[in-house]
VOSEDREN-793283 format. One record per residue (C-alpha): z, y, x; residue in one letter. Coordinates in steps of 0.5 Angstrom, whole numbers, padded with zeros to 4 digits, always signed. Example, Ala and Ser with C-alpha at 12.3 -4.5 7.8 and 13.67 -1.06 7.14 Angstrom:
# VOSEDREN-793283
+0016-0009+0025A
+0014-0002+0027S
***
This chain:
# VOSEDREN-793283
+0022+0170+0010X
+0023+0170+0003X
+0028+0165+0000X
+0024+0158-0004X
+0024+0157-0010X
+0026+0150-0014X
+0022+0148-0020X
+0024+0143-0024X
+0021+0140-0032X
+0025+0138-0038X
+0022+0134-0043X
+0025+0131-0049X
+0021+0127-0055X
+0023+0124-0061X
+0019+0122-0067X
+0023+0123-0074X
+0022+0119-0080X
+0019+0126-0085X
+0012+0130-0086X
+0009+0134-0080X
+0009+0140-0083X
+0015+0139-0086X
+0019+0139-0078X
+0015+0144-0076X
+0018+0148-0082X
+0024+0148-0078X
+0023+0147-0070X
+0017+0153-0071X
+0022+0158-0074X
+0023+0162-0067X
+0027+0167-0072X
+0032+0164-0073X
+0040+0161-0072X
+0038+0154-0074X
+0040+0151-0068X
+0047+0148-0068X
+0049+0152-0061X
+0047+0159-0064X
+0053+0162-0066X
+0047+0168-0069X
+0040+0170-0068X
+0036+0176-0069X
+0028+0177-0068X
+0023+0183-0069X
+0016+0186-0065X
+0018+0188-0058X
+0010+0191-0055X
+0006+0187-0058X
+0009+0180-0059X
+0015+0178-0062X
+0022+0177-0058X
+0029+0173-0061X
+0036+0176-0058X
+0041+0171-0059X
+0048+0168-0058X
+0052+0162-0056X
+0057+0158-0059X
+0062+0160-0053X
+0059+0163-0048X
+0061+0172-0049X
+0053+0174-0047X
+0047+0176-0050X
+0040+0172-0049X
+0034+0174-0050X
+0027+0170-0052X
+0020+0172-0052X
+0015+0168-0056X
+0008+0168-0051X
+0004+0164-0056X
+0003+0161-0064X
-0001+0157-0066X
+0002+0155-0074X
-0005+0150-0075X
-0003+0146-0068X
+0005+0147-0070X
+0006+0149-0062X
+0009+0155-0059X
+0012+0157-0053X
+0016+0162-0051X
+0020+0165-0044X
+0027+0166-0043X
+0027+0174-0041X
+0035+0176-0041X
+0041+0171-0041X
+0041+0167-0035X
+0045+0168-0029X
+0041+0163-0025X
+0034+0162-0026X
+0028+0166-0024X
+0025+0164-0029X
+0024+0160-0035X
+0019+0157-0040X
+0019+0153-0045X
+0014+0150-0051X
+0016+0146-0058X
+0010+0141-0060X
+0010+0138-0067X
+0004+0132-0068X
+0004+0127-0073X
+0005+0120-0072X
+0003+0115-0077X
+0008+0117-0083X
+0013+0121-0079X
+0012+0126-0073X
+0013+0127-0066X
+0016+0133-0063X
+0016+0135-0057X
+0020+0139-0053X
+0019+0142-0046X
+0021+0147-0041X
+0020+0149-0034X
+0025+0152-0030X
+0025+0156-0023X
+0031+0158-0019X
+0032+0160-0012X
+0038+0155-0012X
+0036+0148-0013X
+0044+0146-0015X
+0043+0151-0020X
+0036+0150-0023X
+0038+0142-0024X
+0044+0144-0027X
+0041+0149-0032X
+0035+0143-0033X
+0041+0139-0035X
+0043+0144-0039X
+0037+0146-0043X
+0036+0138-0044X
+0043+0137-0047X
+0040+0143-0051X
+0034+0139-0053X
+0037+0134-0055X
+0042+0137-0060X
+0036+0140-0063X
+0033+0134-0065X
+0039+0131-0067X
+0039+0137-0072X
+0032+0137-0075X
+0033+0129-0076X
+0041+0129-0079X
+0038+0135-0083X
+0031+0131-0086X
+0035+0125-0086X
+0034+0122-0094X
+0040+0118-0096X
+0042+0115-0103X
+0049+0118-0105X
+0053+0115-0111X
+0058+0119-0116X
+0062+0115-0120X
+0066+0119-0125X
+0065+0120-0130X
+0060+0117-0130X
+0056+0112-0124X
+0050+0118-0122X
+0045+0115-0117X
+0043+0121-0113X
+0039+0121-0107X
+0041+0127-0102X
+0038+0132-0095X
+0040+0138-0092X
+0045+0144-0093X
+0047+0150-0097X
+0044+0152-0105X
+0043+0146-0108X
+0036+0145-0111X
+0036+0139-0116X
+0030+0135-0118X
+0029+0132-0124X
+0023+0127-0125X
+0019+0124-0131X
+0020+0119-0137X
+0016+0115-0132X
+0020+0116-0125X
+0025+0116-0121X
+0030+0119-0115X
+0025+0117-0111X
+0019+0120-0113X
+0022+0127-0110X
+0023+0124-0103X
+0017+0129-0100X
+0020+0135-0103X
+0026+0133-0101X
+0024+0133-0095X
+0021+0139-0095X
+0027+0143-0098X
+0032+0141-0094X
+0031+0145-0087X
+0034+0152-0092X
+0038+0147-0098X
+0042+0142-0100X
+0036+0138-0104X
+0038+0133-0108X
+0034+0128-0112X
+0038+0124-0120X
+0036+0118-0123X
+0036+0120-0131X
+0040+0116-0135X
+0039+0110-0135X
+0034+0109-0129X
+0036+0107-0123X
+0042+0107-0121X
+0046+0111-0126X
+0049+0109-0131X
+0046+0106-0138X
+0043+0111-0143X
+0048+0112-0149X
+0045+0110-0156X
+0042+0115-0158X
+0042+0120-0151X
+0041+0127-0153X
+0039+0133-0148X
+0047+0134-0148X
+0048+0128-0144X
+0043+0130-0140X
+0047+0138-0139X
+0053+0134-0137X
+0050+0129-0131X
+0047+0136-0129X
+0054+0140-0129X
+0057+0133-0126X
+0052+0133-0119X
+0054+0141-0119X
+0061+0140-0119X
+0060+0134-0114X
+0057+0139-0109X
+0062+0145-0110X
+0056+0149-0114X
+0057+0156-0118X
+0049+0156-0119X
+0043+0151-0118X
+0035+0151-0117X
+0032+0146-0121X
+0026+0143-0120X
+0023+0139-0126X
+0017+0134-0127X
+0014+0132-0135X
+0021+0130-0138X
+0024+0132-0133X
+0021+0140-0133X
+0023+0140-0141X
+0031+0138-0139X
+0031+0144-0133X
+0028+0149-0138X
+0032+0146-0144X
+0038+0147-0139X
+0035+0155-0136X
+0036+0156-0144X
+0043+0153-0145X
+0046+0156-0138X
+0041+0161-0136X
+0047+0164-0132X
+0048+0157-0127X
+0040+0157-0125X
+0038+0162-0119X
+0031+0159-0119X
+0027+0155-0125X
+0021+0150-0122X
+0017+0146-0129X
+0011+0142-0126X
+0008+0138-0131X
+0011+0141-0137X
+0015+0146-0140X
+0018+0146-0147X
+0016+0138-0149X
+0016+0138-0156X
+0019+0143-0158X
+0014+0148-0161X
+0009+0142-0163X
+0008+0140-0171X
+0012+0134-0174X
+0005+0130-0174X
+0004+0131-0167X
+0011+0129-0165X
+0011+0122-0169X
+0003+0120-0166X
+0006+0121-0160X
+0013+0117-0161X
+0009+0112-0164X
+0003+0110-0159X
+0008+0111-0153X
+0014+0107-0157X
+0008+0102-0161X
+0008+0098-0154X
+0015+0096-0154X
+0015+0094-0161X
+0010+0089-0159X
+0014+0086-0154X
+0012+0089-0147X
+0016+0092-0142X
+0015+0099-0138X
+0012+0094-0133X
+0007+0091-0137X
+0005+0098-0139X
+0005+0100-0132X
-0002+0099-0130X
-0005+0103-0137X
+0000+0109-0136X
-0002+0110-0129X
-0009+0110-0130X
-0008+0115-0136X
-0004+0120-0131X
-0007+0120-0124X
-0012+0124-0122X
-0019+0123-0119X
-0017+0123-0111X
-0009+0120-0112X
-0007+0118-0106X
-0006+0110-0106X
+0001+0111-0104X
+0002+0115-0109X
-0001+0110-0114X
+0004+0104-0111X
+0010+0109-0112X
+0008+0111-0119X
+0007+0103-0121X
+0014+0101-0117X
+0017+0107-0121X
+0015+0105-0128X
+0015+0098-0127X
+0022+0099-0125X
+0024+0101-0132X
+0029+0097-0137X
+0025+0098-0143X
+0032+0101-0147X
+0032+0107-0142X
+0025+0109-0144X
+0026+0107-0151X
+0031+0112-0151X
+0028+0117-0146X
+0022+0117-0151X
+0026+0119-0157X
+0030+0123-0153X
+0024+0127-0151X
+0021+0126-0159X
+0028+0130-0162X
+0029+0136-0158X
+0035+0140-0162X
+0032+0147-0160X
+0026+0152-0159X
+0026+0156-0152X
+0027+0162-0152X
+0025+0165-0147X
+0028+0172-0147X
+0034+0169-0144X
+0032+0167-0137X
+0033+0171-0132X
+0031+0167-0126X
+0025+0167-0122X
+0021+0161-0125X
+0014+0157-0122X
+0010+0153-0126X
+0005+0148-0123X
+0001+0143-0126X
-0005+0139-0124X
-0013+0141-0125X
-0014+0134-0128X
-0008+0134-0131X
-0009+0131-0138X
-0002+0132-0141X
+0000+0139-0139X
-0008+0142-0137X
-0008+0148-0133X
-0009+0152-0140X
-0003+0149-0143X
+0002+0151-0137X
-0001+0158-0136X
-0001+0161-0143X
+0006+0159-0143X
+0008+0162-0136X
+0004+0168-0140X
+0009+0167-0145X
+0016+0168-0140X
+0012+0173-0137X
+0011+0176-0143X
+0018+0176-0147X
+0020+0179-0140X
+0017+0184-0139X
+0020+0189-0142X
+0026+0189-0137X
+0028+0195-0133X
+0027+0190-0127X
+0024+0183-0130X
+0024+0176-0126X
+0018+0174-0122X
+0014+0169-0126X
+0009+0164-0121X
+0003+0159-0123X
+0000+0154-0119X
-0005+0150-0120X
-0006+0145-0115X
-0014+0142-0114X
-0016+0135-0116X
-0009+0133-0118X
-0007+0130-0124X
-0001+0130-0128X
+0005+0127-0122X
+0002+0132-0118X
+0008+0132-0113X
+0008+0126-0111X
-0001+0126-0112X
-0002+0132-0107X
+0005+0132-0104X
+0003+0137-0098X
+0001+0142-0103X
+0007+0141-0109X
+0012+0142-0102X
+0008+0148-0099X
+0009+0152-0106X
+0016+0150-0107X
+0019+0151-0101X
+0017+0157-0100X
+0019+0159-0108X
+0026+0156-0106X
+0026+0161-0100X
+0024+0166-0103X
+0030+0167-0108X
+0035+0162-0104X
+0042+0166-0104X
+0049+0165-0103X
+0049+0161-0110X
+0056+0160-0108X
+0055+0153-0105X
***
């Protein structure tokens, strides 16, 4: 008579506070060791389906794991145990990421079967404890959380992840939070970290007059913070034309470029462009109002016909947050650039986005400049890559308007060219 078997079921659910896809990004990655026990993990096509083989932290055995189906649209998989247990006939298990209201559910579960019940419900106690520190990871790893530096200067900073620092800078008319999305979405691969410019937010006052200058010098203060030789910078507007100013001073310490929104501000405009638009941006301050009076008329003029209300409510706290000295100076800062970029120096890739209904950097505008760098690069025995997107029915804050499509191109552009910057 044949000896029974013992099935038993493991099942361990979190809901972790980040986009669904965002999860999915790192709890479907089958390829690779992003669980804290893998010591290393490979993976490529065995017969028609793809296998992982793995180590353990502490244990001297291979394992060898088999995915049995994927469904990336559904964000579920499951795969089955084929090489490394001592104990158990068989092993099958299954990862399940939903949404849940803002956030995402994730549900992770196996089945085990052995001839030995002890065994079998030693091994689902395992495979829990194994679960569980899974999850712990994904949600330490998506977890947003402000950090402060304090010399030279008070920087306020929010920050997720490991590994290269990517660096985001936002708009004359936002801030830190702003970027909460993509931090997010970056975090599973980088170390994502989000500054208030001078003045707003958390950092310290802007000096009178501020200059790009000040600007390069809160940059290199985070990258010495974090311990970086060389950084990813993600610019939105005003934001895009201090990454591209800081690429043009210091191509050697940027890995990657990403300009959404703008590129090179007023640097190539004509004297009387630059004073109309000084002027109609300053006129308001000059009568008296604040950013939080002007909030209500700038936001109209920048979103795009399907902007999410959300998205409206961060872009009106944002700019209703604003002392009216920050964007003085911002505006003024904007409106004096010292230099004219010269795009031959960039060595790094570079990805430009901007909204369809963008009405300050239209899809025009940015494509002719991403011709330009292509251009002014091409002669070069192995030239940079230069990508455009242009992300549908967005206007000009189009990370924060169609977020989901914003991240999906800047992740995968980071994990493209992510290396070992030194970090």
């Amino acid at each position: 008579m044949a000896a029974p078997h013992f099935t038993t079921e493991v099942e361990c659910a979190r809901v972790i506070e980040a986009p669904a896809d965002v999860v999915w990004e790192i709890a479907g990655d089958f390829g690779s060791a992003w669980h804290p026990a893998m010591a290393a993990c490979r993976a490529g096509p065995v017969d028609g389906a793809v296998e992982r083989v793995f180590t353990v932290h502490g244990v001297e055995r291979t394992f060898r794991e088999r995915q049995t189906f994927r469904d990336d649209g559904g964000r579920q998989l499951r795969y089955r145990m084929v090489e490394g247990s001592t104990v158990l006939d068989r092993y099958d298990a299954a990862i399940r990421v939903d949404g849940h209201g803002r956030g995402a559910r994730i549900v992770w579960s196996a089945v085990l079967t052995g001839r030995v019940a002890d065994a079998v419900r030693a091994g689902a106690d395992e495979t829990r404890e194994i679960f569980e520190q899974g999850l712990d990871f994904i949600e330490s790893r998506l977890t947003v959380a402000p950090c402060t530096l304090e010399a030279p200067r008070r920087l306020g900073l929010l920050c997720a992840g490991e590994g290269e620092l990517v660096l985001f800078l936002h708009g004359i008319g936002g801030r830190k939070e702003n970027w909460h999305h993509q931090l997010q979405a970056v975090a599973g691969a980088a170390r994502a970290v989000a500054l208030d410019l001078r003045g707003y937010g958390e950092s310290a006052p802007a000096p009178q007059p501020l200059g790009l200058e000040d600007h390069f010098a809160d940059i290199s203060a985070v990258m010495a913070h974090f311990g970086a030789r060389r950084l990813h910078l993600v610019g939105m507007s005003y934001g895009s034309w201090i990454a591209a100013s800081f690429a043009h001073a210091h191509p050697e310490l940027v890995a990657s470029l990403t300009l959404s929104g703008g590129c090179t501000g007023m640097s190539e405009a004509a004297p009387e462009t630059v004073s109309g638009f000084r002027q109609a941006r300053l006129a308001p301050l000059d009568r008296g109002l604040s950013p939080a009076d002007m909030a209500g008329d700038v936001v109209s003029s920048l979103k795009g016909p399907d902007c999410p209300q959300e998205a409206e409510d961060e872009l009106l706290a944002s700019m209703r947050a604003i002392p009216a000295a920050t964007y003085r100076a911002a505006i003024e800062c904007f409106t004096t650039p010292p230099f004219r970029l010269r795009f031959e120096r960039w060595k790094m890739p570079v990805l430009m986005m901007t909204g369809e209904c963008d009405r300050l950097a239209s899809p025009a505008e940015i494509g002719s400049v991403a011709r330009r760098i292509f251009e002014a690069r091409a002669g070069e025995k192995a030239p940079a890559e230069v990508e455009l997107a242009v992300i549908p029915r967005a206007g000009h804050l189009c990370n924060l308007e169609a977020a989901g499509t914003y991240s999906g191109h800047l992740r995968t552009f980071i994990a493209r060219h992510r290396k070992d910057t030194g970090n």
